[in-house]
Backbone as CSV, one residue per row, in Angstrom:
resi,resn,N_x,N_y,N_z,CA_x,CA_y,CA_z,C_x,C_y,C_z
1,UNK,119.155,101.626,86.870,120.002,100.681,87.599,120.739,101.401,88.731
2,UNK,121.127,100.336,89.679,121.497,101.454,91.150,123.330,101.320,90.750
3,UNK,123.708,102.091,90.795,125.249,102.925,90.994,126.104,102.085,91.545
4,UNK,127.044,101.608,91.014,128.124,100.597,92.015,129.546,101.325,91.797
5,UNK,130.059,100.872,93.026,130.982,101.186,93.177,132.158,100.434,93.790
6,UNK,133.460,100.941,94.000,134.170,100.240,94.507,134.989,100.423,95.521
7,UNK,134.766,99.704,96.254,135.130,100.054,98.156,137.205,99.963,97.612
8,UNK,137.380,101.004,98.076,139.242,101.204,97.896,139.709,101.434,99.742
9,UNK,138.852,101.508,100.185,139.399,101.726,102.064,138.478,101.116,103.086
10,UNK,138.993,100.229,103.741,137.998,100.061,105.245,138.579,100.792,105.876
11,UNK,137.526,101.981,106.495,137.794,102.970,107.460,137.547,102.408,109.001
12,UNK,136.380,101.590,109.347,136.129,101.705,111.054,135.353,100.594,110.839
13,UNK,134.770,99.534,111.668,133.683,98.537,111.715,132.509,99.592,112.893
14,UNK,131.671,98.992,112.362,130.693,99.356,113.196,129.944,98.026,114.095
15,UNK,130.399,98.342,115.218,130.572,96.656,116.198,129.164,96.546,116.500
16,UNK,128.589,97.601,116.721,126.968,97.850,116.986,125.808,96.674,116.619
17,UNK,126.310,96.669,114.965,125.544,95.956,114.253,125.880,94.569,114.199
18,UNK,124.382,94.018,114.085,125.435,92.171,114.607,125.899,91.901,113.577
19,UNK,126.038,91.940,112.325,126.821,91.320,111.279,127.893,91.988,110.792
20,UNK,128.399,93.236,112.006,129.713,94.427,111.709,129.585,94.709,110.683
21,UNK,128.532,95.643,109.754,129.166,96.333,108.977,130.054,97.498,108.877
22,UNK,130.577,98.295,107.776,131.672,99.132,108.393,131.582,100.437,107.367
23,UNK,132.181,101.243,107.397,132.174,102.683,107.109,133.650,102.194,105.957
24,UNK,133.449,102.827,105.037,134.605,102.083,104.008,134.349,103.739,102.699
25,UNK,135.248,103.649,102.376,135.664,105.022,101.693,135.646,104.262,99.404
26,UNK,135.081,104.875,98.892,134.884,104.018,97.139,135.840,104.848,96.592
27,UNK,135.442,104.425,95.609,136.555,105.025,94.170,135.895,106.365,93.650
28,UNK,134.768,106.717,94.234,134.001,107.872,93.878,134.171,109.084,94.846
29,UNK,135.119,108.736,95.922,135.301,109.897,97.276,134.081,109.972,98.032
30,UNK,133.299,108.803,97.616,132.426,108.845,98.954,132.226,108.062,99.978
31,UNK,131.729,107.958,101.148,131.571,107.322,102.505,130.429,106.441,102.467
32,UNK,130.437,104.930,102.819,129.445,104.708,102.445,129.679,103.187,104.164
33,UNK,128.316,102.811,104.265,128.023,102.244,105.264,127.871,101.025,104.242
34,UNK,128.856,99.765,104.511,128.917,98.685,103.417,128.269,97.414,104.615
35,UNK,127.352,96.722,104.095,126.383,95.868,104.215,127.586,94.528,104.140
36,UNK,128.044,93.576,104.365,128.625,92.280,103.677,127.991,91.106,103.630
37,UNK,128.184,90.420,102.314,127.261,89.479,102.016,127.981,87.655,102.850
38,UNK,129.216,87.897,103.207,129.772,86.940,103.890,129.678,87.094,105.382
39,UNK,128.896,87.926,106.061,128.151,87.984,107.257,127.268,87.116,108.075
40,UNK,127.048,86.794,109.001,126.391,85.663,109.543,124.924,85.432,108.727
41,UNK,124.134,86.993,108.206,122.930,86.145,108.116,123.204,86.319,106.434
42,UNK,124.444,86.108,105.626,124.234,85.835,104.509,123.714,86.807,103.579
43,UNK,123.476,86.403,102.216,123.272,87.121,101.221,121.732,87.458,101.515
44,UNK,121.178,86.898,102.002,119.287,87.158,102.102,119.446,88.651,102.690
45,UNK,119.765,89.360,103.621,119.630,90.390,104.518,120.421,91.463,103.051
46,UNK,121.358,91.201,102.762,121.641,92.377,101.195,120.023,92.019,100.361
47,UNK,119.675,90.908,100.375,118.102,91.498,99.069,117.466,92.315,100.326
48,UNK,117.134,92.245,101.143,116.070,92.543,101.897,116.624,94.433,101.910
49,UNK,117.276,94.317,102.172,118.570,95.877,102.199,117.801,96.789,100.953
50,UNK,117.994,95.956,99.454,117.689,96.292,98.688,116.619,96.699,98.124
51,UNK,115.658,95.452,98.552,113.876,95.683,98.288,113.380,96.251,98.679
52,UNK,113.475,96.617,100.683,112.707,97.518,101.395,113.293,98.619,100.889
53,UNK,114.392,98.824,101.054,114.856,100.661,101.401,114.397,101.084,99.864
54,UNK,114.463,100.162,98.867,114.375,101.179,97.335,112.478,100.847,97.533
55,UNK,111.740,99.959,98.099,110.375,100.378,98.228,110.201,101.747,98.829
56,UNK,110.676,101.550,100.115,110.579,102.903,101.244,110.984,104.473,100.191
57,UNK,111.780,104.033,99.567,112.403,105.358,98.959,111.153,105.525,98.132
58,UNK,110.619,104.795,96.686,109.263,104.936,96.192,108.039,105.427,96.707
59,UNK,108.282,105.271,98.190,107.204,105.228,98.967,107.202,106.916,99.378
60,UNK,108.059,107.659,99.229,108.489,108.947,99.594,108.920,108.808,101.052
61,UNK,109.566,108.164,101.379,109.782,107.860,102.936,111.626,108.090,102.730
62,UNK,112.620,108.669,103.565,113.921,108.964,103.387,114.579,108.121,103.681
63,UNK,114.920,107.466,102.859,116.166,106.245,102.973,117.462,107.032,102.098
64,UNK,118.733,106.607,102.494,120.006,106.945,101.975,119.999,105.977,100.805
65,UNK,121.045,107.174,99.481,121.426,106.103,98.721,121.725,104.844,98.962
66,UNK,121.342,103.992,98.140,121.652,102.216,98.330,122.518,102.251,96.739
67,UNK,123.733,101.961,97.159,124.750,101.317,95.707,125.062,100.020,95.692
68,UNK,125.582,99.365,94.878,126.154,97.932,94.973,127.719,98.047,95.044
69,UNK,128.353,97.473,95.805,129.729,97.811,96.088,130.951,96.820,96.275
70,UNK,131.432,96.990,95.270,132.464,95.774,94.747,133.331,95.918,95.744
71,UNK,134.287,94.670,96.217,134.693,94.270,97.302,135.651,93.678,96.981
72,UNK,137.489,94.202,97.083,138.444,92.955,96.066,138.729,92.577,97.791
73,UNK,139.016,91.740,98.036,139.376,90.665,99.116,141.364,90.964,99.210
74,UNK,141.801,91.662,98.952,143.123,92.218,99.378,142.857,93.448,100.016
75,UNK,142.106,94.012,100.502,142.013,95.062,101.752,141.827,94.365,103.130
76,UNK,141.604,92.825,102.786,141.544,92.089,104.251,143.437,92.340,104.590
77,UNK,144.434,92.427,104.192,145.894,92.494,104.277,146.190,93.799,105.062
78,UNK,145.330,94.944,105.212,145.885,96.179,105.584,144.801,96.468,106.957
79,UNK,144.365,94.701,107.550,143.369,94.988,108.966,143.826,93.746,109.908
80,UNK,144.202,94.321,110.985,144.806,93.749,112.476,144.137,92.928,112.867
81,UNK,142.799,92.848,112.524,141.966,92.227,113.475,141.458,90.887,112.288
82,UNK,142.059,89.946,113.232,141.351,88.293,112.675,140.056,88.246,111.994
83,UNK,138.822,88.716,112.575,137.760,88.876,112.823,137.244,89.544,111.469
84,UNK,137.761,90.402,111.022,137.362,91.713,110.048,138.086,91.031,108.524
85,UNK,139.320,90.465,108.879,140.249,89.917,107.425,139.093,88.322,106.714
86,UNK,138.556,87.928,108.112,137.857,86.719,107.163,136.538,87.195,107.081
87,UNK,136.402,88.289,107.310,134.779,88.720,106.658,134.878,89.402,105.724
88,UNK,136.045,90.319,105.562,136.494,90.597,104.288,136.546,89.754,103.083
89,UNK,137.400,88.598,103.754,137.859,87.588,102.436,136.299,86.751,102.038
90,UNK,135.626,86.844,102.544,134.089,86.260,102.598,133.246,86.961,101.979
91,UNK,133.570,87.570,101.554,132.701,88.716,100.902,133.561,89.521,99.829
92,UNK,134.406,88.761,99.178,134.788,89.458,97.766,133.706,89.542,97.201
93,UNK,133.692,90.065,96.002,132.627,90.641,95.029,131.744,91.662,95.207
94,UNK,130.878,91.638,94.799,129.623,92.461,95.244,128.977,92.840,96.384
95,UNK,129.079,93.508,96.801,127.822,93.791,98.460,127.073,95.000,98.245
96,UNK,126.751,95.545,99.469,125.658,96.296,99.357,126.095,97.616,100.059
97,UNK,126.055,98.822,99.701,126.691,100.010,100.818,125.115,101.456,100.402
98,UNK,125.456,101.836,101.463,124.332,102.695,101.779,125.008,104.169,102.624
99,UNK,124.990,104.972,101.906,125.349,106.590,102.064,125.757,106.793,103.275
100,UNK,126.985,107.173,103.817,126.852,107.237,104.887,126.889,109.019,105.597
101,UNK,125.921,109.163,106.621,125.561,110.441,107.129,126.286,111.294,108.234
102,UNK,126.978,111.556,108.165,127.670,112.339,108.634,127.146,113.201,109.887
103,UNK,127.159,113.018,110.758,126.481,113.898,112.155,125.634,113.724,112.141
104,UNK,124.540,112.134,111.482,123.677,111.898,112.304,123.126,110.941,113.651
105,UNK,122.056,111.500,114.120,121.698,111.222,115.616,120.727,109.771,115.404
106,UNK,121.008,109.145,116.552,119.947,108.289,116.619,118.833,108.887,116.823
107,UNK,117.848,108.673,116.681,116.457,108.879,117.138,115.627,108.035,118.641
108,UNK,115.342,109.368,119.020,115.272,108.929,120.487,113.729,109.562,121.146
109,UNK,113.312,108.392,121.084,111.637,108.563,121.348,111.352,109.731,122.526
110,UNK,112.208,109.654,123.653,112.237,110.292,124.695,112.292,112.372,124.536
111,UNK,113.390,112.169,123.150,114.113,113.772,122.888,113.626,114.160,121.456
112,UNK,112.286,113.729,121.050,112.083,113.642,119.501,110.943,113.581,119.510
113,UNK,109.462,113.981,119.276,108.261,113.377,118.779,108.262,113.884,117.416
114,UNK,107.878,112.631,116.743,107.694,112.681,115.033,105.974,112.975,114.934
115,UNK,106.367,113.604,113.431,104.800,113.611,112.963,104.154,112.305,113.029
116,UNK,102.582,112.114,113.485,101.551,111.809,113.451,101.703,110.518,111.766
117,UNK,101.670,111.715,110.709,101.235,111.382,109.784,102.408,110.686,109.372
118,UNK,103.025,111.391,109.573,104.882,110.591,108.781,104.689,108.891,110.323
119,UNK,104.906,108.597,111.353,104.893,107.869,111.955,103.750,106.905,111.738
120,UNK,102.862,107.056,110.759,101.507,106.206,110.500,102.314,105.753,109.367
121,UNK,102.679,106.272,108.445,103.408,105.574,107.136,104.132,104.568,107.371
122,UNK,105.545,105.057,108.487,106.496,104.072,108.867,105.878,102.770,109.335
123,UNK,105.236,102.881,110.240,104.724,101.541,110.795,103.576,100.541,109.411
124,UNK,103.081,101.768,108.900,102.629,100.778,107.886,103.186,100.251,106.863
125,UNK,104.594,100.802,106.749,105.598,100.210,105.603,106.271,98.994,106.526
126,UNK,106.518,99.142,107.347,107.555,98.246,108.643,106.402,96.547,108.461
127,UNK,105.313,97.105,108.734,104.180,95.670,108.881,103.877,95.725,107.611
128,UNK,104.185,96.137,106.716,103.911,95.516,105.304,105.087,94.350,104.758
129,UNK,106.514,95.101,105.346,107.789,94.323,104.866,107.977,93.322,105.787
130,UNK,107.296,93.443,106.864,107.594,92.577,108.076,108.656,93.046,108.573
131,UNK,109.245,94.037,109.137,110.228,94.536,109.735,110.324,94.457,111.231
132,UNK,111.389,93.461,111.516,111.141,93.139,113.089,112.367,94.469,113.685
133,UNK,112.870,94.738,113.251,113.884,95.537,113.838,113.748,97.326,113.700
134,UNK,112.366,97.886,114.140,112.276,98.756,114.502,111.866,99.286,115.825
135,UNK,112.308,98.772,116.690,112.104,99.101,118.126,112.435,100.209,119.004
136,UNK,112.282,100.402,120.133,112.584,101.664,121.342,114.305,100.945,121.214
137,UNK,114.635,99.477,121.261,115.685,99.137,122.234,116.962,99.713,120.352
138,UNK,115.739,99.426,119.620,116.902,99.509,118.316,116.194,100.031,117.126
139,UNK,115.870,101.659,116.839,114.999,101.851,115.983,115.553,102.033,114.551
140,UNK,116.262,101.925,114.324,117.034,102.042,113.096,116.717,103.429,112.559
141,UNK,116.335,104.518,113.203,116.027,105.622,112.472,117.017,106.569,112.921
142,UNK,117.060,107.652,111.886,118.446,108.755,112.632,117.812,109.978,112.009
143,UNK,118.537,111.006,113.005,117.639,112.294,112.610,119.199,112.522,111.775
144,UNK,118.686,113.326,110.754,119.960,114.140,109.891,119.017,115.218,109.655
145,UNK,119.708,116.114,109.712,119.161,117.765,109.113,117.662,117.875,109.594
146,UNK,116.955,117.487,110.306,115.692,117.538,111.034,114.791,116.227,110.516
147,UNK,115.792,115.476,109.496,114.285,114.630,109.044,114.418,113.278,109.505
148,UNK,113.687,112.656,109.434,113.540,111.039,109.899,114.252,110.056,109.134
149,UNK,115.524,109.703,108.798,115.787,109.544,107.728,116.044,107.015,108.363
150,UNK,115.686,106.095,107.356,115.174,105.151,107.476,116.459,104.604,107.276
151,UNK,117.293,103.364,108.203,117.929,102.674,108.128,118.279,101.215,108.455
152,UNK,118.718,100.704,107.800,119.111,99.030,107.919,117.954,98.225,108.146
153,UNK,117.384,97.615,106.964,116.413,96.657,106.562,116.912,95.247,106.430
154,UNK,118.193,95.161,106.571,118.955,93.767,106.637,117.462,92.493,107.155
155,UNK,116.846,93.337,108.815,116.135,91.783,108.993,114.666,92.084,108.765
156,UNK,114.511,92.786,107.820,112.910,92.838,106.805,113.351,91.794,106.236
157,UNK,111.251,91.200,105.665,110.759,89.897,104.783,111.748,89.113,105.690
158,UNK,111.723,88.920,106.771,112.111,87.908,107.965,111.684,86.499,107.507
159,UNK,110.513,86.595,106.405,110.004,84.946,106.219,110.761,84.422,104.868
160,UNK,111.762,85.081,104.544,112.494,84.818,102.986,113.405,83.637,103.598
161,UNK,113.877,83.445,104.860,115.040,83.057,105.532,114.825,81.064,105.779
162,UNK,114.838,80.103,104.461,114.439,78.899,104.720,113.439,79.577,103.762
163,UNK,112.886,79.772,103.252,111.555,80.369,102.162,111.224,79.486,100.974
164,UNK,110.322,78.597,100.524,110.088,77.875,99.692,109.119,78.296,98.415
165,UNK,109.133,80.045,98.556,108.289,80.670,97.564,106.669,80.453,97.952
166,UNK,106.617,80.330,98.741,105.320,80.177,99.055,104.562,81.561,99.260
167,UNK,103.534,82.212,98.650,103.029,83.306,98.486,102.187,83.342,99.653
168,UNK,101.280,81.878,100.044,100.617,82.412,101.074,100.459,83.214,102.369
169,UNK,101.754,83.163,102.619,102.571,83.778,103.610,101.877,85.206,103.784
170,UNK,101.941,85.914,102.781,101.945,86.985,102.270,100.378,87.782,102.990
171,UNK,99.323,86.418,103.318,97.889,87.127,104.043,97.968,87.130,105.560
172,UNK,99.075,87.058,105.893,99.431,87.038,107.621,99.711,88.388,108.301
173,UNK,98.760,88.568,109.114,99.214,89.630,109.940,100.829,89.760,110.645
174,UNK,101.207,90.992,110.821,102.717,91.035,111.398,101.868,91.009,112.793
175,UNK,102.013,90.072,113.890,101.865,90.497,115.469,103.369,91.782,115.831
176,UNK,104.249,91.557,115.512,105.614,92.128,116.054,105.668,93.543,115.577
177,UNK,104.429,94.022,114.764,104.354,95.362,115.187,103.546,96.067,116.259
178,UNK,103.332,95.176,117.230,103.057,95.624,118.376,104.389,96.324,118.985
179,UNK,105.282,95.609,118.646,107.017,96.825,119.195,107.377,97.486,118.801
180,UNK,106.881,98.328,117.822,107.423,99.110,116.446,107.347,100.550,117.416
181,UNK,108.793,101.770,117.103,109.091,102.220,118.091,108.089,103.595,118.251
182,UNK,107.896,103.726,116.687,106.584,104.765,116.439,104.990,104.572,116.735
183,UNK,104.418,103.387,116.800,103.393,102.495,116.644,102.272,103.918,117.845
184,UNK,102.891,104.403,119.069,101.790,104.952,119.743,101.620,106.146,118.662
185,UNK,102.477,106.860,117.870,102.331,107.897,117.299,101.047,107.754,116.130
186,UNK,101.106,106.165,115.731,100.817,106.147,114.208,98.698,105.841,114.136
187,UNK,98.371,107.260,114.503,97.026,107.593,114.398,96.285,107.874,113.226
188,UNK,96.960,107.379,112.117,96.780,107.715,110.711,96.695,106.820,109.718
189,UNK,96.637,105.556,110.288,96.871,104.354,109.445,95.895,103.831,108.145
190,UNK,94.476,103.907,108.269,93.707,104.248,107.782,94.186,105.400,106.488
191,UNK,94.372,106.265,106.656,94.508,107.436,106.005,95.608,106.740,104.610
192,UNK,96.743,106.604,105.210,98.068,106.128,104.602,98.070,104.905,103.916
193,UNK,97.011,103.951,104.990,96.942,103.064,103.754,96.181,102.952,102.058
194,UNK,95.476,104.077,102.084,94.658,104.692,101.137,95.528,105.398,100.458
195,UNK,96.546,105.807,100.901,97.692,106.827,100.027,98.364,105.922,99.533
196,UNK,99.311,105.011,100.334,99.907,103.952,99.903,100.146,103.140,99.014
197,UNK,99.248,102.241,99.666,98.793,100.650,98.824,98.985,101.290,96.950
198,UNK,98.518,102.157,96.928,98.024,102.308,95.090,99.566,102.473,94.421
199,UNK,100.585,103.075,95.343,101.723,103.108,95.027,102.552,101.873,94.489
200,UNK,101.970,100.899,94.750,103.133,99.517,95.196,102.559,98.974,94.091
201,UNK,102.791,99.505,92.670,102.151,98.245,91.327,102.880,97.333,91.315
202,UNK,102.682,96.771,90.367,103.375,95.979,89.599,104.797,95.948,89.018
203,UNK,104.369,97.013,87.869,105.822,97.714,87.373,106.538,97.865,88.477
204,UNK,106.550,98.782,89.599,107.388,99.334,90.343,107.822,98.266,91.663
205,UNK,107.059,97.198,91.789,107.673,95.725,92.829,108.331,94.708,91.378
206,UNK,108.199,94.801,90.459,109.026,94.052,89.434,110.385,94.977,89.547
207,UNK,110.247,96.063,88.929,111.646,96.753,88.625,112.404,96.548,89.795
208,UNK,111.881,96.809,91.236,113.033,96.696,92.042,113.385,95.367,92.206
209,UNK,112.913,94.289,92.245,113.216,93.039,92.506,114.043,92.485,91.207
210,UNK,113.938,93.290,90.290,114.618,92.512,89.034,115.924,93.064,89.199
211,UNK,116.024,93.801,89.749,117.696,94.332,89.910,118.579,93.840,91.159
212,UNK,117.840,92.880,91.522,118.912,91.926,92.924,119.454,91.019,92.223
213,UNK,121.085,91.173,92.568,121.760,90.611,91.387,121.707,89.001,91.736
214,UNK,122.019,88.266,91.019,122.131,86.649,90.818,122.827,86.388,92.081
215,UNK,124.180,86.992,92.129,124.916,86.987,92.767,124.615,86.561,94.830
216,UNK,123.586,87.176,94.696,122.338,87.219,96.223,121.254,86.217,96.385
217,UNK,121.360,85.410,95.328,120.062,84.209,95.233,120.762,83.173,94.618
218,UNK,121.811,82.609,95.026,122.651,81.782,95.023,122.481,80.687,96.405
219,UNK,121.472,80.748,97.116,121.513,80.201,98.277,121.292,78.721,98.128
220,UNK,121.116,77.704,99.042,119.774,76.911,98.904,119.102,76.920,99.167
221,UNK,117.880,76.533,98.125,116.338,76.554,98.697,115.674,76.286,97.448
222,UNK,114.483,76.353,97.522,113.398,75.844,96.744,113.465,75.959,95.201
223,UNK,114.108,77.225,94.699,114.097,77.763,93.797,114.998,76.934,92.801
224,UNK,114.184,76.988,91.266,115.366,76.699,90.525,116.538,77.297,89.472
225,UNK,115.895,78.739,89.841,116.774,79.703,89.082,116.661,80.887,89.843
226,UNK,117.516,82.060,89.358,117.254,83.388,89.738,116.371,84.039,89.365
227,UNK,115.878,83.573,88.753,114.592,84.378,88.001,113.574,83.843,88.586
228,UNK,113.099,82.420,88.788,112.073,82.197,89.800,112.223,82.330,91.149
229,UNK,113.240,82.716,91.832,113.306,83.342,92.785,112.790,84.904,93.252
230,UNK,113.190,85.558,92.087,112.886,86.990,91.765,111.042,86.590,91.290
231,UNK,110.780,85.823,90.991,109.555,86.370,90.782,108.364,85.899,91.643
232,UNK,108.994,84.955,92.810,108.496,84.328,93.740,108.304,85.805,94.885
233,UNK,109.515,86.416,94.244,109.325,87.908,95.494,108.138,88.396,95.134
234,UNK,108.144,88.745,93.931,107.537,89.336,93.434,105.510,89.383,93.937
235,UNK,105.819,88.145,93.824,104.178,87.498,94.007,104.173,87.525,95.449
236,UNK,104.932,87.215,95.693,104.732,87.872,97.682,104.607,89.215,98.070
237,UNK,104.793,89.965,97.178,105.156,91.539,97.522,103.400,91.635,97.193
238,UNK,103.480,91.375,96.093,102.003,91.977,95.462,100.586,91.063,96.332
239,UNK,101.141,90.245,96.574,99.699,89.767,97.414,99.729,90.271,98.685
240,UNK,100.785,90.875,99.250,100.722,91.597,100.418,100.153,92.792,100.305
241,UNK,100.226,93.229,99.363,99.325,94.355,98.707,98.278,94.411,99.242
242,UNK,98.200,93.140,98.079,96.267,92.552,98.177,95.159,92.538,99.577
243,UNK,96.648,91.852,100.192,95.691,91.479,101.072,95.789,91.781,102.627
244,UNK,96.506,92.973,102.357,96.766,94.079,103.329,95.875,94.189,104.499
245,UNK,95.016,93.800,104.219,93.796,94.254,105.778,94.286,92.904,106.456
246,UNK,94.810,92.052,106.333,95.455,91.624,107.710,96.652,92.133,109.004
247,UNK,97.278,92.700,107.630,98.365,93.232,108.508,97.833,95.092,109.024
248,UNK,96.979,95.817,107.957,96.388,97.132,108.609,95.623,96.772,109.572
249,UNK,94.719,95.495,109.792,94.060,95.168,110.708,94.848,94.934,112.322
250,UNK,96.389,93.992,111.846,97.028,93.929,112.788,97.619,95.004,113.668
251,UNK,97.746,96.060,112.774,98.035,97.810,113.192,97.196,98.194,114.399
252,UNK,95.636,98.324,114.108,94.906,98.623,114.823,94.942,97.319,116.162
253,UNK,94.996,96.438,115.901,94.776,95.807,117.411,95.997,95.848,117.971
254,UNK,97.180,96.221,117.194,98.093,96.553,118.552,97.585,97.972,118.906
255,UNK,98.005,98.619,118.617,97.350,99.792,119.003,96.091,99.793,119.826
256,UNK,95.275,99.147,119.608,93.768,99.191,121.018,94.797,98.454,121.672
């Protein structure tokens, strides 16, 4: 089970991000980059937070700890700004916080070429989750200590958003990794998806999806419980698996 904790300080917002998340200090003395579930795009962007980055992490790919991070709604009292006190108060309970890195750099296509092989993975994890938000203009990646390390999956599984469990979804090529910020690097796709794919069972797309708390599938929509919600992921994850040569296929024709 993933580690929760409890946010005792908002340190800084981070205005960057469109749903401001912020740099907030726990009960454990650590720094953590807190996700909020009373944010414009809602509790969906915390599962998505959750599913990709703990896939990506399975995947051997470097994502920062992901904790769950309790939120009492009286730290909105000790912040100036209008703006920050009702997103606070909007987000008592549970949210989502993710390690935060200390002196790291954005990643900058221009001052950086990544491996070949590591940049074939990314893009094939990005068009597997449907990840629209890895671009030149916004790559979500940061160098720490020399490595590539993977951030903010908030707008991965982009098709959960209005989602009626519908699995078919799941045999569609991503076109929108034609923008993906690594995509000229990723000459290896082929290769990786052969490494890959065998990774992503069953067991291991159940376990992570069974641990998105209730609390995050509270929305409306199709579903009539949390559990058929969770297992509606589930069957979307795994037929994307399946049926992967649409979207590895989609790899290669952006790329030609």
């Amino acid at each position: 089970m993933p580690r929760t904790v409890q946010v005792t300080r908002y340190v800084t917002p981070l205005r960057e991000g469109g749903s401001m998340p912020a740099v907030v200090e726990a009960d454990d003395d650590g720094m953590y980059v807190v996700k909020f579930r009373g944010a414009g795009q809602g509790a969906r962007a915390l599962v998505a937070e959750w599913i990709v980055g703990e896939l990506g992490r399975a995947l051997g790919l470097d994502v920062p700890e992901i904790v769950f991070a309790e939120l009492d709604p009286v730290l909105a009292r000790t912040e100036g700004d209008p703006e920050i006190q009702a997103l606070v108060r909007a987000s008592a309970g549970l949210n989502l916080a993710i390690d935060y890195l200390p002196g790291a750099a954005n990643f900058d296509p221009l001052a950086w070429e990544p491996d070949p092989l590591l940049a074939s993975r990314i893009v094939w994890f990005d068009a597997f989750c449907s990840n629209v938000d890895r671009t030149a203009r916004n790559p979500n990646l940061m160098l720490w200590h020399r490595r590539l390390v993977l951030i903010d999956h908030g707008a991965a599984l982009y098709f959960h958003h209005g989602w009626d469990g519908d699995a078919a979804r799941a045999d569609q090529a991503f076109p929108l990794i034609r923008d993906h910020v690594l995509l000229r690097w990723a000459d290896h796709v082929g290769r990786v998806d052969a490494e890959l794919a065998p990774k992503l069972t069953p067991q291991l797309i159940a376990g992570i999806v069974g641990q998105v708390p209730d609390a995050w599938l509270d929305g409306p929509d199709a579903f009539a419980d949390a559990a058929g919600q969770r297992q509606a992921y589930v069957d979307y994850l795994l037929r994307r698996v399946q049926q992967r040569g649409a979207f590895v296929g989609g790899i290669a024709d952006a790329r030609g």
